[in-house]
MARKE-728606 format. One record per residue (C-alpha): residue in one letter; x, z, y. Coordinates in nm, 4 decimals, decimal comma. Layout:
BEGIN
LORO:sero:X:Z:Y
LORO:A:X:Z:Y
...
END
This chain:
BEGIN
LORO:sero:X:Z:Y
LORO:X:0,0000:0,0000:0,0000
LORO:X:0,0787:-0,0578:0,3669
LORO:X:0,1582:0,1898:0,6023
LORO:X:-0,1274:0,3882:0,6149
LORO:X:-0,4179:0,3563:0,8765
LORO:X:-0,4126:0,6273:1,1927
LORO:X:-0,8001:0,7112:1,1522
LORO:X:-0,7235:0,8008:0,7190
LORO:X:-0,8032:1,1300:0,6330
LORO:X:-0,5189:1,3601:0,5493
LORO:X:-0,5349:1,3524:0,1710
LORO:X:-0,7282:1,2472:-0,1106
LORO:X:-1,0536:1,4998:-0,1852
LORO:X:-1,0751:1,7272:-0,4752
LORO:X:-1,3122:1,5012:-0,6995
LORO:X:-1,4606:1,6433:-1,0264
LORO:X:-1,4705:1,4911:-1,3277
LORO:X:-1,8213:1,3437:-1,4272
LORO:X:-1,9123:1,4372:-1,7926
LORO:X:-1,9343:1,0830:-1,9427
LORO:X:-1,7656:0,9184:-1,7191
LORO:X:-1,3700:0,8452:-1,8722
LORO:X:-1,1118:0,6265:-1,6317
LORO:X:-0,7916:0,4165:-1,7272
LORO:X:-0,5804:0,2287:-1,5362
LORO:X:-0,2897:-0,0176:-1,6631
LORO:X:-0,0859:-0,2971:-1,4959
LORO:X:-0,2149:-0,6519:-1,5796
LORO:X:0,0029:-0,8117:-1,3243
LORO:X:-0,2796:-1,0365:-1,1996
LORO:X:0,0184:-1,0618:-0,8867
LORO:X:0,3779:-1,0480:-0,8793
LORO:X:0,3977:-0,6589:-0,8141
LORO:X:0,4616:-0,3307:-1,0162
LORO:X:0,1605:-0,1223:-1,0184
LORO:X:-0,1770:-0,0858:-1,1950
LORO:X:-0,4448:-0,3304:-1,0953
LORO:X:-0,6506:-0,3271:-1,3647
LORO:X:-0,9282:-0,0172:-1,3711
LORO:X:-1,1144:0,0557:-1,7068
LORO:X:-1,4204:0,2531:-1,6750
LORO:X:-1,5796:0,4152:-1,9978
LORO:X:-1,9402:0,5302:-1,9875
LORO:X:-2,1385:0,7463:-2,2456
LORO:X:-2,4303:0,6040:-2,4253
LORO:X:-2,7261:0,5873:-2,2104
LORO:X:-2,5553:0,5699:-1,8672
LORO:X:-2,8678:0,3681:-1,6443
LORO:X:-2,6946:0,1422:-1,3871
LORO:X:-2,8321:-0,0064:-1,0469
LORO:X:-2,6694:-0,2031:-0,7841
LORO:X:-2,6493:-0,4405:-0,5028
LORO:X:-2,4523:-0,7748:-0,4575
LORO:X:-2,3114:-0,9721:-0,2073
LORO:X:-2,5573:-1,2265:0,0291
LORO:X:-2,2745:-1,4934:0,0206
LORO:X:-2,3684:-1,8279:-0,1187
LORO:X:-2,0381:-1,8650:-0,2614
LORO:X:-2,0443:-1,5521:-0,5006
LORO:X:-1,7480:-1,4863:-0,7610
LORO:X:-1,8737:-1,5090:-1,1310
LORO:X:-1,8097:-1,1180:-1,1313
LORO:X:-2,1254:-1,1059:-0,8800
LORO:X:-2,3266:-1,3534:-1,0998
LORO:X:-2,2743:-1,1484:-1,3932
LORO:X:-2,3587:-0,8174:-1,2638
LORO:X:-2,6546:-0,9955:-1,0316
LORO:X:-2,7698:-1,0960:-1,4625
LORO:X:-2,7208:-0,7707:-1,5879
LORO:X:-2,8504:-0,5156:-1,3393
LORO:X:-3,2191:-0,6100:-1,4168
LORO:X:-3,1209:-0,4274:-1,8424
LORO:X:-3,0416:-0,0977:-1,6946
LORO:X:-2,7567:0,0075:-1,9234
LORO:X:-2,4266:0,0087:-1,8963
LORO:X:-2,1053:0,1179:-2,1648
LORO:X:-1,8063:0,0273:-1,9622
LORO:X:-1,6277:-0,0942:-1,6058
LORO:X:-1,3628:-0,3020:-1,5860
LORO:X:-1,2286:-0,3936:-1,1574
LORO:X:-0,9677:-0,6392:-1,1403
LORO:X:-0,7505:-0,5640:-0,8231
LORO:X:-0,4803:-0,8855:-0,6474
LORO:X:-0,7415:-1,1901:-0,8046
LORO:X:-1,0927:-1,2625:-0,6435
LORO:X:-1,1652:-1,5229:-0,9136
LORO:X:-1,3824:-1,6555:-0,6906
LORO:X:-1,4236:-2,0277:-0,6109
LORO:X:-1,2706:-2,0755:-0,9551
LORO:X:-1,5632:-2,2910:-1,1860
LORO:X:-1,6016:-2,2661:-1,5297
LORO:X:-1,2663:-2,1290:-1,5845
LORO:X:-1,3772:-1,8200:-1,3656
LORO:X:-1,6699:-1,7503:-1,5655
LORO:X:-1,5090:-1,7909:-1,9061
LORO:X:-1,2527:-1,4928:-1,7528
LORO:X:-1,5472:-1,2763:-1,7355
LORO:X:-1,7133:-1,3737:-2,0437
LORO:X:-1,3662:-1,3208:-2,2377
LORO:X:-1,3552:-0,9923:-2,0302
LORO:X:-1,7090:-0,8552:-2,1620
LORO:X:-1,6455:-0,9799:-2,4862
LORO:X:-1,3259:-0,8009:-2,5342
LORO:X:-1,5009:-0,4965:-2,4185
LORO:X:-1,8131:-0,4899:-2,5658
LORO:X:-1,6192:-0,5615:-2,9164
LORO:X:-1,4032:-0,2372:-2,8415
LORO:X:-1,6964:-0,0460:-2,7971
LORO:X:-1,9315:-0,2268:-3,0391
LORO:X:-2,2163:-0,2888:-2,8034
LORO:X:-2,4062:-0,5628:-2,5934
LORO:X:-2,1568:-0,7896:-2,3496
LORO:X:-2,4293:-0,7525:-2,0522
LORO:X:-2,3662:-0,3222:-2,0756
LORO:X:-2,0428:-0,4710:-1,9607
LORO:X:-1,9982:-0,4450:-1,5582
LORO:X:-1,7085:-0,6405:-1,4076
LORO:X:-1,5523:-0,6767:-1,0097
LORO:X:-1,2506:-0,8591:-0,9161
LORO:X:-1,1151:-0,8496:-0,5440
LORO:X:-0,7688:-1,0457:-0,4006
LORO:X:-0,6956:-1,4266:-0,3045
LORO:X:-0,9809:-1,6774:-0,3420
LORO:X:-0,9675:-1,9935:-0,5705
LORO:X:-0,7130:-1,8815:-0,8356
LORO:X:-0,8893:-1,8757:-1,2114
LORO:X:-0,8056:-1,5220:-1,3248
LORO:X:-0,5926:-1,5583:-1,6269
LORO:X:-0,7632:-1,4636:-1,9208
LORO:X:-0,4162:-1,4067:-2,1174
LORO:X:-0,3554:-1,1234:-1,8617
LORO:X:-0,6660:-0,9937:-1,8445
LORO:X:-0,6583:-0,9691:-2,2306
LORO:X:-0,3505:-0,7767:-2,2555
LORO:X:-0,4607:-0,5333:-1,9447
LORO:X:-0,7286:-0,4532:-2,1565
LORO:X:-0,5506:-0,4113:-2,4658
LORO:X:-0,3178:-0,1884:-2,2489
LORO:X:-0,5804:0,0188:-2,1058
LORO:X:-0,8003:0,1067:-2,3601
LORO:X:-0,4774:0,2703:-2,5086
LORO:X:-0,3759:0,4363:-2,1970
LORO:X:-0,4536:0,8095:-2,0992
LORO:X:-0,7723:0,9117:-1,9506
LORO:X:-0,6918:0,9596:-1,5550
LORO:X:-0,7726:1,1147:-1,2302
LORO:X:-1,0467:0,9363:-0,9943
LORO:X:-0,7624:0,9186:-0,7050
LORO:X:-0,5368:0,7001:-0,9479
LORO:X:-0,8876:0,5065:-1,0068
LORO:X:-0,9332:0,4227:-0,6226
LORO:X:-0,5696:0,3155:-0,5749
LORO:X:-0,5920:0,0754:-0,8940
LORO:X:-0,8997:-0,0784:-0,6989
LORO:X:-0,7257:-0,1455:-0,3920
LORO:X:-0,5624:-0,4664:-0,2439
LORO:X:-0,4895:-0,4544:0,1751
LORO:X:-0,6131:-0,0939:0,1544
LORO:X:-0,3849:0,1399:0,3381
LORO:X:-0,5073:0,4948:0,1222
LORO:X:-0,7187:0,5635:-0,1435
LORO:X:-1,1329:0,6438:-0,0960
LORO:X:-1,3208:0,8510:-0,2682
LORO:X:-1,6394:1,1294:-0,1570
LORO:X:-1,8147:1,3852:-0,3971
LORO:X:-2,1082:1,5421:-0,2958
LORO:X:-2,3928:1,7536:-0,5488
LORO:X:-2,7457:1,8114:-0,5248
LORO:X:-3,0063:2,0647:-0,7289
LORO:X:-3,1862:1,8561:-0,9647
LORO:X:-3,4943:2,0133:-1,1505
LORO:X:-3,3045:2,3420:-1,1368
LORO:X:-2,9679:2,1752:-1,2577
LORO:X:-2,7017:2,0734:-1,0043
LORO:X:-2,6182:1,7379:-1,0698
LORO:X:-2,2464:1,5566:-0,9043
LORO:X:-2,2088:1,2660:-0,7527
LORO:X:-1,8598:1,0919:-0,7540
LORO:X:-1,7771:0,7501:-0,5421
LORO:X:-1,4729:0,5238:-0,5222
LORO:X:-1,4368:0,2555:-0,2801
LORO:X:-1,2327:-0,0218:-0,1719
LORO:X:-1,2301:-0,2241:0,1528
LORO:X:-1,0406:-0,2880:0,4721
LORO:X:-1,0664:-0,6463:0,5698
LORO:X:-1,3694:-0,9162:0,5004
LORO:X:-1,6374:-0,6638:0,5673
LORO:X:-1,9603:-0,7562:0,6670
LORO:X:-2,3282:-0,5775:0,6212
LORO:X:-2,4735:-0,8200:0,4146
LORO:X:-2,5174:-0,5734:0,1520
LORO:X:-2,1922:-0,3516:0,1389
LORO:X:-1,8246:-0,3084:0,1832
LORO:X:-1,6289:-0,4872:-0,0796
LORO:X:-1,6027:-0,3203:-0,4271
LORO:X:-1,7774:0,0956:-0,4655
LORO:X:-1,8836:0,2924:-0,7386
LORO:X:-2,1090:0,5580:-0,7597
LORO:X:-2,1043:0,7830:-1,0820
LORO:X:-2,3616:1,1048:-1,1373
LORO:X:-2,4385:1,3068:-1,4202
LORO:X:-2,7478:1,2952:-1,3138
LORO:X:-3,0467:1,1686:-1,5791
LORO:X:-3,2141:0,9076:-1,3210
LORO:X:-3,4581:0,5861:-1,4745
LORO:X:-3,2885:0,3136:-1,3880
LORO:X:-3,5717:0,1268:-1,1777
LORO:X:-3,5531:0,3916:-0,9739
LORO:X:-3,1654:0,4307:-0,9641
LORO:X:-3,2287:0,0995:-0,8162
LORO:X:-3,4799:0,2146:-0,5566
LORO:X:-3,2537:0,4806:-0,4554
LORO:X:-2,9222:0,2499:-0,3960
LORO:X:-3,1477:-0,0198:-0,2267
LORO:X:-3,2693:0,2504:0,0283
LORO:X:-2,8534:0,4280:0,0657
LORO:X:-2,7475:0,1000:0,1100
LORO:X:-2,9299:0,0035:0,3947
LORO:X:-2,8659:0,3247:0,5999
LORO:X:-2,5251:0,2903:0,5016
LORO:X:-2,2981:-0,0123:0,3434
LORO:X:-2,5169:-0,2306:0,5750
LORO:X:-2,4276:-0,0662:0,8354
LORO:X:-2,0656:-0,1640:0,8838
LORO:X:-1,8466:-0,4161:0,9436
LORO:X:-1,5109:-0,4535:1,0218
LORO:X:-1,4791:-0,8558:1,1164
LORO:X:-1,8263:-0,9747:1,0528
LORO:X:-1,7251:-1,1525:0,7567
LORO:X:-1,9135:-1,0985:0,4180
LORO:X:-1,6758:-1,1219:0,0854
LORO:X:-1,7875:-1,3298:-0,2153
LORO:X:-1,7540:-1,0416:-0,4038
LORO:X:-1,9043:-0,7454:-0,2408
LORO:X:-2,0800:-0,5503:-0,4947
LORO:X:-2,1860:-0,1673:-0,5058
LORO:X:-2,2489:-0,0309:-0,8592
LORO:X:-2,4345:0,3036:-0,9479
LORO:X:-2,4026:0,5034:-1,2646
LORO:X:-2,5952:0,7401:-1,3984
LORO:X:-2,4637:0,9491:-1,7413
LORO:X:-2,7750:1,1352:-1,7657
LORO:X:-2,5166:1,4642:-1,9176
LORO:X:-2,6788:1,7075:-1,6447
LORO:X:-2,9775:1,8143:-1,8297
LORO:X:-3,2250:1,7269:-1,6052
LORO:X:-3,5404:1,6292:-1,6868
LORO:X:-3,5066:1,2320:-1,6101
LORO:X:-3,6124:1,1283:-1,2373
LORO:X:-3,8577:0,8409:-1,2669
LORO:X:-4,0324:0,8408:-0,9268
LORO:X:-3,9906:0,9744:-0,6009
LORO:X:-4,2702:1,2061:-0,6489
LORO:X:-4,0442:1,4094:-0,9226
LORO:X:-3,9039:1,7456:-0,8534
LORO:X:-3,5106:1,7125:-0,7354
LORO:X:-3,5828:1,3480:-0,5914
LORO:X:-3,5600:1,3692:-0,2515
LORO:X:-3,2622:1,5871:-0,2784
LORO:X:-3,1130:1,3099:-0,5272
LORO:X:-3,1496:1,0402:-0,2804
LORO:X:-3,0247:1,2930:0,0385
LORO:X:-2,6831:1,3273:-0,1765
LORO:X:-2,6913:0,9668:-0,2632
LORO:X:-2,6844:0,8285:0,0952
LORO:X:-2,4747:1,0914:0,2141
LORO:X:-2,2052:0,9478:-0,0353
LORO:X:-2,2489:0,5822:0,0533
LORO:X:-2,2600:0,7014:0,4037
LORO:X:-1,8877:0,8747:0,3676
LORO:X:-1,7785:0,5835:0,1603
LORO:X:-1,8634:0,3202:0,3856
LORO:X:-1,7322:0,5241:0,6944
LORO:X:-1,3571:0,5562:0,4674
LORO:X:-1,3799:0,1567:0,5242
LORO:X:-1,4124:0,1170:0,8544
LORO:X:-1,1746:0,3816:0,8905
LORO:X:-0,9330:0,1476:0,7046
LORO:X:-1,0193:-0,1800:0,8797
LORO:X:-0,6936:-0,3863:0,8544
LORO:X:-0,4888:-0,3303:1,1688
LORO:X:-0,7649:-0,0170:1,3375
LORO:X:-0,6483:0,2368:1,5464
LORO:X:-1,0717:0,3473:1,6785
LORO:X:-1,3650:0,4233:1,4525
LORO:X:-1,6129:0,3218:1,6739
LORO:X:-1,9869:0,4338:1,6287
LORO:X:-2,2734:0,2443:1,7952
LORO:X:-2,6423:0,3346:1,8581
LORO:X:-2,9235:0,0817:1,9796
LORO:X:-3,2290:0,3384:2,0324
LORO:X:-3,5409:0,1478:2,2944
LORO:X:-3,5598:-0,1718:2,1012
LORO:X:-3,8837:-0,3489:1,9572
LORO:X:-3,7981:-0,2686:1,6079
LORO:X:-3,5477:-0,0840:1,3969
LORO:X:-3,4604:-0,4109:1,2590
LORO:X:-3,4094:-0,5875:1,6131
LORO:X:-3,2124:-0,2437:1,6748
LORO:X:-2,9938:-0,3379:1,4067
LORO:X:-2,9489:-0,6906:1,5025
LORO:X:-2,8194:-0,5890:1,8739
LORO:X:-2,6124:-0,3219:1,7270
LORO:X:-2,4475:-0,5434:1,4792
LORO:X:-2,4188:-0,8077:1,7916
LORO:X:-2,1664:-0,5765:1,9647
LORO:X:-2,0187:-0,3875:1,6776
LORO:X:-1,8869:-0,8224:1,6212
LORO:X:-1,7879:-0,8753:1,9251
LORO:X:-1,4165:-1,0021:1,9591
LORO:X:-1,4485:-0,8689:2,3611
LORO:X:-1,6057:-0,5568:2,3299
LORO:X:-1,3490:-0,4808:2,0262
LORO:X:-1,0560:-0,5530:2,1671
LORO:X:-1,2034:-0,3716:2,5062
LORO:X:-1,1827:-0,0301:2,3294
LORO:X:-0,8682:-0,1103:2,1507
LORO:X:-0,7372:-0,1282:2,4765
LORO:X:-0,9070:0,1687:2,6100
LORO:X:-1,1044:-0,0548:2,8566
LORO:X:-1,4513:0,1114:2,9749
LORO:X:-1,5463:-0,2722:3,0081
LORO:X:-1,9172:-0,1915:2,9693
LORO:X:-1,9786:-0,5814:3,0632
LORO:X:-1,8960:-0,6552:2,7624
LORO:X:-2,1914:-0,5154:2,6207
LORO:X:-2,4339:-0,6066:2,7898
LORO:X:-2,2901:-0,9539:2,7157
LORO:X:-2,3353:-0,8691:2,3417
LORO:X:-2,6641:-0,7283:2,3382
LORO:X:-2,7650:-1,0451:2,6192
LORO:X:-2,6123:-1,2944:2,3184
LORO:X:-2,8023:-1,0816:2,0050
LORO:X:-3,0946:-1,3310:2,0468
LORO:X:-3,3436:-0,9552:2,0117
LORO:X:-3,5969:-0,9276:2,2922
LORO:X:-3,4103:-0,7185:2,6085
LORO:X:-3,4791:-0,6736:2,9345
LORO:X:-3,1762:-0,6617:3,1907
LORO:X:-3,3306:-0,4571:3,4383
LORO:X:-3,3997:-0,1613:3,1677
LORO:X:-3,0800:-0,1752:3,0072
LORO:X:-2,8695:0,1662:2,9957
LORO:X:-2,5680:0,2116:2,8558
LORO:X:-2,3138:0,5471:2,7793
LORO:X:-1,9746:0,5465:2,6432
LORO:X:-1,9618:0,8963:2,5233
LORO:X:-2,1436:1,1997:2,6759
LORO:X:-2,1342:0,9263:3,0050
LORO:X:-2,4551:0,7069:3,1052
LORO:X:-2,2374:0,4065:3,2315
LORO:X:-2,4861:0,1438:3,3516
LORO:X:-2,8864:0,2084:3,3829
LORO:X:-3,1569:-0,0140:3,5627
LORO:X:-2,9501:-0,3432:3,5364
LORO:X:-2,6471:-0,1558:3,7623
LORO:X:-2,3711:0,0481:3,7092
LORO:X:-2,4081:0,4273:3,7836
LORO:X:-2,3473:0,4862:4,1661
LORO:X:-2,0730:0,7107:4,1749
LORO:X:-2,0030:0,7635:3,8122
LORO:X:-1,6803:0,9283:3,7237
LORO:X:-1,4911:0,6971:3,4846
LORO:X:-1,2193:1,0230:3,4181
LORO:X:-1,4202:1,1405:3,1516
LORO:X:-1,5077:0,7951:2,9820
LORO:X:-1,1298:0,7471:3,0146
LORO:X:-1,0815:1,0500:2,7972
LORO:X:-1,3263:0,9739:2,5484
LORO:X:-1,1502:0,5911:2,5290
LORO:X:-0,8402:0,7618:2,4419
LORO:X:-0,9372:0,9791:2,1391
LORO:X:-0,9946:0,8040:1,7666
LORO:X:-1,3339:0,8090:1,7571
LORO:X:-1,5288:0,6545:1,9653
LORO:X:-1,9500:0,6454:2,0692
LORO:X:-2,0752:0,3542:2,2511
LORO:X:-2,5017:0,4300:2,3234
LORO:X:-2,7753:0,1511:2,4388
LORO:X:-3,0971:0,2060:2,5024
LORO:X:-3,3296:-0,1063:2,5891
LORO:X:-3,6420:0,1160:2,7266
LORO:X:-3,9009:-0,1170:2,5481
LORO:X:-4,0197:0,0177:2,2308
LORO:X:-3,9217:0,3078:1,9419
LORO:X:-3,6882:0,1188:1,6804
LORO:X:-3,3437:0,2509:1,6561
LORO:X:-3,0490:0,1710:1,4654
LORO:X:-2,6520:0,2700:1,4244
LORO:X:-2,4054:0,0770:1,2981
LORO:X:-2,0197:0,1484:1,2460
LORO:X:-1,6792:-0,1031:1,3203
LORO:X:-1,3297:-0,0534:1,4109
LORO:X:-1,1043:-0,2194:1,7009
LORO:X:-0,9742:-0,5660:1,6941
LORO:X:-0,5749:-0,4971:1,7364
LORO:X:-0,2683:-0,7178:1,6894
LORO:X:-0,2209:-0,5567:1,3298
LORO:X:-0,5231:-0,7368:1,2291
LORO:X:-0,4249:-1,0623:1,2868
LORO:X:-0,0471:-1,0021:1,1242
LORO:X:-0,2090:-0,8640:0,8050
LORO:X:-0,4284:-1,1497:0,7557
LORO:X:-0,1938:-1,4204:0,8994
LORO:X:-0,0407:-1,4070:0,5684
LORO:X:-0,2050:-1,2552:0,2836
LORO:X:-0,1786:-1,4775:0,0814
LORO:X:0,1899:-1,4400:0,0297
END
């Protein structure tokens, strides 16, 4: 990994183990480097799975086969291939992942669809099924591991590894939740950040496992972005080992459920947050709230509209209270608006209200808040109730070295 990002946290968190859940990592050499990049999951029988996919029309074969076997439920095993998107990468691509559930499913003697599979790196190389093969063969000898070695094993521009654990009470049982992420560059809202995994011990049906990540991921994953640009392989996974004891959660009407979803979106939320906080070259976490709009979905749209903007990012990486800027982005978003009842705060500090600036506002204080790491940019449009807040990073030089040549 790089040098690590400014806004990281200072260590790794203290994740439990999740009964059912058993990791290995081993070094497949998908790329010419010397470290694991191959990540095998192992899941009890039983585990219910759920999970949302990329919106890209140009989806890896990973994508297609998860997007097939979702809809089952079940799932035995996960296998994330880190340094090859095998994306863009025709038949030969989807024979990698059929070899890759094959081999799998025959080491475990079940079905090739209770088989989940994510790849993340370069675009348009076929992932080499000899490789993958012998990773395989490699990991399902290797010892069980640590979640931390799991989310560096997942990584590829990353600068740290990602990972939240949060519990809730469950019918009388508490029940974990454990989550692993990757991301830092190509990350768009159009479902989630690049690769994350949710495990639980938690016995939850798996339509409404669904329902649950559906709803996280909208108040979360979908709410970030680090260069408005959605990956053909974004995918979010959720698995559920059922080894708590609880009586099963079918419907939202069940004891334990709201708490189960509360925990659940607080995880995605942390997750998705660790990306941004990793955006490739970042030195602000930036936090934006539209409140006044039409809708919560025009909200959304006009929040998204400046959390994108080249002008306004590169304003606040260079500490400029340029509010201008976003009134030009909310002005571009193409959402209803009205100039004359626009406000805007940076911080604690109403900026701009009524079309003007503030007579007389003191910009020391904005100044301030422009100089810490995190940063709150507000809007209010003063026409209806909908309300929305999204998450991005600065645009700095380090971006544009990172991605000048990634490839090599």
């Amino acid at each position: 990994m790089t040098e690590r990002s400014p806004l990281a946290p200072s260590a790794f968190p203290d994740l439990p183990p999740i009964p059912g859940v058993t990791v290995r990592v081993a070094c497949a050499r998908y790329k010419n480097w010397d470290r694991c990049d191959l990540t095998y999951v192992e899941l009890a029988e039983g585990t219910a799975v759920a999970g949302v996919t990329t919106q890209s029309k140009c989806p890896s074969p990973e994508v297609e086969w998860c997007r097939d076997a979702i809809p089952l439920g079940s799932a035995r095993a996960l296998v994330v291939n880190a340094g090859n998107a095998n994306a863009f990468t025709g038949h030969r691509g989807r024979a990698a992942v059929e070899a890759i559930a094959a081999r799998v499913a025959n080491h475990l003697a079940c079905n090739p669809s209770d088989i989940f599979i994510s790849s993340t790196g370069v675009i348009g190389v076929p992932l080499p099924i000899d490789k993958a093969e012998a990773g395989l063969e490699s990991a399902f000898a290797a010892p069980a591991c640590g979640w931390e070695d799991a989310a560096l094993t997942i990584g590829t521009t990353d600068t740290y590894p990602k990972g939240a654990h949060v519990s809730a009470m469950v019918g009388g049982r508490r029940v974990d939740l454990v989550g692993i992420v990757k991301g830092s560059g190509m990350i768009a809202p159009d479902m989630a950040t690049m690769l994350g995994y949710v495990f639980t011990n938690a016995a939850v049906e798996p339509a409404l496992l669904q329902q649950m990540l559906s709803a996280a991921n909208r108040q979360t994953f979908s709410c970030i972005t680090v260069d408005s640009d959605t990956s053909t392989s974004d995918t979010v996974l959720a698995f559920a080992t059922g080894k708590a004891g609880n009586v099963p959660l079918a419907s939202m009407d069940d004891a334990g459920a709201d708490a189960f979803q509360a925990a659940l979106t607080d995880l995605c939320r942390q997750l998705a947050h660790l990306v941004v906080r990793d955006g490739e070259g970042a030195s602000k976490f930036i936090e934006i709230t539209v409140e006044g709009a039409e809708s919560d979905a025009s909200a959304h749209r006009i929040a998204l509209s400046i959390a994108n903007s080249p002008l306004v990012k590169t304003a606040i990486a260079g500490e400029d209270a340029n509010w201008g800027r976003v009134v030009m982005a909310v002005g571009k978003a193409g959402e209803p608006a009205d100039r004359d009842r626009l406000s805007i705060r940076f911080g604690a500090t109403q900026v701009a209200t009524g079309g003007l600036a503030v007579e007389g506002y003191d910009e020391a204080p904005v100044a301030a808040h422009l100089k810490g790491q995190d940063i709150r940019i507000g809007v209010d449009l003063g026409l209806g109730n909908g309300r929305a807040t999204v998450w991005t990073c600065d645009l700095t030089h380090g971006y544009i070295s990172i991605n000048a040549d990634y490839r090599s």
